[in-house]
C-alpha positions, 0 to 999 in steps of 0.5 A: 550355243542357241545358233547351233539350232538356228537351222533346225529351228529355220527348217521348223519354221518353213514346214509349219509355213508350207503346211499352213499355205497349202491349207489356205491355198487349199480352202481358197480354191476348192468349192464350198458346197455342202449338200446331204449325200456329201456329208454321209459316210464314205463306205467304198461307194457304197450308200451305208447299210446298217449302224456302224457299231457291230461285232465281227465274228471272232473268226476274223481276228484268228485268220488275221493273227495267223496272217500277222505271224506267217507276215512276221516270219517273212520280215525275220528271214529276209535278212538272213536270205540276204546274207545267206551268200557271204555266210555260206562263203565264210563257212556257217552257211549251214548253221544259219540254214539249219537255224531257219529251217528250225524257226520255219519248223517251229512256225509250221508246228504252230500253225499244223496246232491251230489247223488241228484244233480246228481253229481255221474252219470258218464253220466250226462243229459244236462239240458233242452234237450229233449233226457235226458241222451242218449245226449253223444257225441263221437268222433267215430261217425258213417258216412253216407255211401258214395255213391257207397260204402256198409255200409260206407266202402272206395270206394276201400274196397267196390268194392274188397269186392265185388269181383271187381277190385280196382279202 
């Protein structure tokens, strides 16, 4: 009976053998040179800016469950487009149209929702305020310019800016 899985247990044996090789070949060969800039974070080339831990907008997880849906609804009627021919050769070609015209609908009543509700505007208006959609706070407001100062800029700036001495 334990002979029966004699070659699976052979096959078992001859992967953990080649992914272990490959590890060893691969330390063997490769250059062992660690150095600051190699150990930072990877982030698309770029030297990484901020801590790793912050919160994105929630508007990002909205748009991207939408995607998911409209991702889904693709891989639920690829099948039927794929048989739709011998269907319609065996005569329920306009049932199963209108079956997805129906699951389209129901998508689309969904989606129309979401849309009015306002759910996709990346800038959303607060309700009951009288500016509407310019309310967008920032963090990089702009200041009142100082007293002594042109446009804002620090009291040193401004007098060099001037052609005076810094004070």
């Amino acid at each position: 009976m334990l002979m029966a899985y004699a070659s699976v247990a052979a096959f078992f044996l001859v992967a953990i053998g080649f992914v272990l090789g490959s590890l060893l070949f691969g330390k063997l060969l490769r250059p062992n040179n660690m150095y600051a800039g190699k150990l930072e974070t990877y982030e698309c080339g770029e030297a990484p800016v901020g801590p790793a831990w912050f919160n994105f907008n929630p508007r990002f997880y909205i748009i991207a469950l939408v995607y998911i849906i409209f991702d889904v609804e693709i891989a639920f009627i690829y099948p039927v487009a794929a048989v739709f021919k011998r269907w319609v050769d065996q005569g329920s070609g306009l049932f199963a149209l209108i079956e997805i015209f129906l699951f389209v609908a129901i998508l689309m009543l969904g989606f129309v929702y979401v849309w009015v509700k306002g759910d996709l505007n990346w800038i959303r208006a607060i309700k009951g305020d009288p500016r509407g959609a310019q309310n967008v706070s920032s963090r990089s407001r702009a200041r009142a310019p100082l007293a002594g100062t042109s446009e804002g800029a620090p009291a040193g700036q401004a007098a060099v800016a001037d052609g005076g001495a810094e004070s």
